[in-house]
N, C-alpha and C positions, 0 to 999 in steps of 0.2 A: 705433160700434155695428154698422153692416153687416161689417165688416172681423170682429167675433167671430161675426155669424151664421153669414155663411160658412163660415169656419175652423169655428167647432162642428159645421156641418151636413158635410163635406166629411171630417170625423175620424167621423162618426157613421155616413156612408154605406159606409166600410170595414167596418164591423160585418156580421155575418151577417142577422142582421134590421135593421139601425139604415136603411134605407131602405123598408122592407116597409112596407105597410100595418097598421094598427093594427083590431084587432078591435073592435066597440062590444060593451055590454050583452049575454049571452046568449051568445057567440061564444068563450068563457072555456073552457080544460082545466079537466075535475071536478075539485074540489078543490085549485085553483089559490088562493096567495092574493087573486088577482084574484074565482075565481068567489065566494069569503067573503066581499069585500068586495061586491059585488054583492046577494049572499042578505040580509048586515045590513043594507044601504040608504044607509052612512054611511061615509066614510070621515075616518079619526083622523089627521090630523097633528099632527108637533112642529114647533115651529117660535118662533122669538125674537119674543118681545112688546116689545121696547123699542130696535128697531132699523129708523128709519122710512128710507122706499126699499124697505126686502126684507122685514123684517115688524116692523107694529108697532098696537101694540092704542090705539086712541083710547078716551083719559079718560071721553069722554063716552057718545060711540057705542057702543061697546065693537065696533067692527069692526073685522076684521086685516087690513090693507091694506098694501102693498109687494109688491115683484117675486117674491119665494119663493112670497107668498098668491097671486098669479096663480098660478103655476104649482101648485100645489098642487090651487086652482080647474078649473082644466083637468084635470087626472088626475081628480080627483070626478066630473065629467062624462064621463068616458069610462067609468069604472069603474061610475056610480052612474045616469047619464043626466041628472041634472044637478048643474051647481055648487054649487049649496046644499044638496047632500047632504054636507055637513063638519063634523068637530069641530075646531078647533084646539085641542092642547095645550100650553102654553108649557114650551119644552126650554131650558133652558141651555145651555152650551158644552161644561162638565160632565158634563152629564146625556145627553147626546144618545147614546153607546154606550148605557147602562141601560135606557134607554126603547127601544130597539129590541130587545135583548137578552130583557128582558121582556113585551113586545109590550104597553107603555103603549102604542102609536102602532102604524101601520101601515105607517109611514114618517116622516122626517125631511129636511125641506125646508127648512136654517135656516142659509143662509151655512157650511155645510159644505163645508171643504174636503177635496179627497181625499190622504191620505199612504198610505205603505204601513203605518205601525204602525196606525194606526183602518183600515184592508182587511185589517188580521189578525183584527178583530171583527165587522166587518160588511161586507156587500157594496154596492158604489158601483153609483150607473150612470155613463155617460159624463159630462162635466160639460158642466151647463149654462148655465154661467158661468165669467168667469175676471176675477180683480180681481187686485191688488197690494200689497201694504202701505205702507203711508203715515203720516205723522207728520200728528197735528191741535194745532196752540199757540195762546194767545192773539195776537190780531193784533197787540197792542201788544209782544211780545215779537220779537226781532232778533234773539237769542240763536242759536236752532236755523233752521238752513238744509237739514238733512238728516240722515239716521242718523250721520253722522261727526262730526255734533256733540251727542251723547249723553252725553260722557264725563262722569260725576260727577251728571250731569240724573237727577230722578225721573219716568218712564216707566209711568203707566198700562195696565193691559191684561188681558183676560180669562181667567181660570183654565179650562183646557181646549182652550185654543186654539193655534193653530200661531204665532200672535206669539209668546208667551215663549221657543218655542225659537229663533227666528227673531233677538229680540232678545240671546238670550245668544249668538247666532253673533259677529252681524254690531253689536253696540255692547255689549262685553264690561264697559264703565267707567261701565255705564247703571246705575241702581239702579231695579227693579221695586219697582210696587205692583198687585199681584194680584189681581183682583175678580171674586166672581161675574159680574158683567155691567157693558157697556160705559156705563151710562145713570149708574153710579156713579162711573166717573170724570169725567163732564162737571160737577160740581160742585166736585171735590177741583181740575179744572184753572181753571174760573173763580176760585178760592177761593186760585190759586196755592201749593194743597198740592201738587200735581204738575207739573212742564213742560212736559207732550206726553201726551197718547194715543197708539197703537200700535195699530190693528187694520188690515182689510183697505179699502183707499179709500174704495169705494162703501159703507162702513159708519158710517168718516168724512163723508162727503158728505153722510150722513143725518143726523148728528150735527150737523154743519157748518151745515145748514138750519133747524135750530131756535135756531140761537145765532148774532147777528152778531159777537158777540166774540170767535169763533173762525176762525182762516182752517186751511186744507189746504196743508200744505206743498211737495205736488204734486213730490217725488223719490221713485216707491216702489221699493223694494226688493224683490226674490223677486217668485212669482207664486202666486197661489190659487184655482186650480180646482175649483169646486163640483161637486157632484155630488147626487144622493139618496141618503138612509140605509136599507138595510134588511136583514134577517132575514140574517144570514152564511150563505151557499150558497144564497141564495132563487132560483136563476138565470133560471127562470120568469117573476117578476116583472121582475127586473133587465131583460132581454130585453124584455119588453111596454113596460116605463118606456122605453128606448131609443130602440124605433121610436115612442114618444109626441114624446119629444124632438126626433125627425130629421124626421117629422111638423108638428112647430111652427115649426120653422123654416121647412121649406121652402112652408107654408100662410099664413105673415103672420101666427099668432097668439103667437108668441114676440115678433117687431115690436111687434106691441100691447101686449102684459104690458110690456115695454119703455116704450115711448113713454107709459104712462099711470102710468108711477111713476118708476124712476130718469131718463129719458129728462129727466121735467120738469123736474129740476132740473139736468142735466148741461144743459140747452139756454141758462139762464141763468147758471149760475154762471160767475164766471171762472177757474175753476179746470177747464173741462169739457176733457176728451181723450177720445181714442178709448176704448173698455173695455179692449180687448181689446190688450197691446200684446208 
């Protein structure tokens, strides 16, 4: 975890503002999307309800908690003066260009990773994360040791997301099953209608936490850096989110969003490594 704060904050402080100081409340260019979100009082994320660790909406509570809602949290507070000034909206994988494009959300903080074809639509800010792709099987299965033993396996994984292209790279002999979202294949895999999940680790991990009968195959493949989603050319914003980012790291509030959500269970699992590799 410190080995990606650094690297993140050390990539951030190259930026032109990414070590500046961050303005509060009031301190906003006229008709900035910042000073907008300010005048409403509220700021709207997208963001995955069924992905615990980075977001996900409890049954009961109905609160979004994970490491994206931290962070999410923090920008509301800076933008709004405090963190309960928020809407979450739940984005799919799918949906996540749409909803910015049409300004459902204000931003999109949901395990977004950054490519160059979704930066033809929207604009990223630097990332504030970096996972890997990973296989999730049942523990009783020996079968799968890694993407190289895909060949002929039925492979779970999310429509919209940078696994399927990933998976038709790198295990061509895999046969996809394609889902809205990842909460759907954890049933089709206990159920042994599929052999593996495919998304990003730390999403597995969360997956991984609510099911002892699944282990983390712990070889990932490629890397996926997140980033936030917004408004294509908003550079204003981009720029503010930036020096928030380079801000939190070097402040111990990134540590903390950390340490009270993915951290907890990377600290027990046996499956825990570095994030950032």
């Amino acid at each position: 975890m410190s080995t990606l704060r650094v690297l993140l904050a050390a990539l951030l402080c190259l930026l032109p503002t990414g070590c500046a100081g961050s303005g509060g409340p009031g301190e906003f260019p006229e008709g900035s999307t910042m000073d907008r979100i300010r005048d409403r009082g509220v700021l709207v994320v997208g963001i995955k309800f069924d992905q615990p660790l980075f977001g996900y909406k409890d049954p009961v509570s109905g609160r979004i908690t994970g490491f994206d809602a931290e962070m999410a949290r923090l920008v509301a507070k800076d933008l709004t003066g405090s963190e309960r000034n928020i809407r979450f909206v739940e984005t799919v994988s799918r949906e996540r260009e749409n909803f910015i494009a049409q300004q459902v959300v204000d931003l999109v903080i949901a395990t977004y990773s950054i490519t160059a074809a979704r930066a033809e639509l929207v604009t990223f800010t630097e990332p504030y994360y970096s996972a890997g792709q990973d296989l999730l099987v049942r523990v009783d299965d020996t079968r799968i040791g890694g993407v190289s033993d895909l060949d002929g396996k039925t492979v779970c994984t999310a429509r919209g997301s940078t696994s399927v292209e990933r998976l038709n790279s790198e295990a061509p002999g895999a046969k996809l099953e394609i889902v809205d979202a990842y909460s759907v294949c954890v049933p089709a895999l206990l159920a042994a209608r599929v052999d593996a999940i495919s998304t990003d680790d730390t999403i597995l991990l969360g997956l991984q936490a609510e099911q002892d009968r699944l282990r983390l195959v712990g070889k990932p493949f490629g890397q996926e850096p997140y980033g936030m989603g917004i408004r294509k050319g908003d550079v204003v914003f981009r720029d503010h989110l930036n020096g928030l980012i380079a801000r939190w790291l070097r402040d111990g509030q990134w540590d903390r969003a950390y340490r009270d959500t993915i951290g907890v269970y990377r600290a027990t699992s046996d499956q825990s490594k570095p994030a950032h590799r």
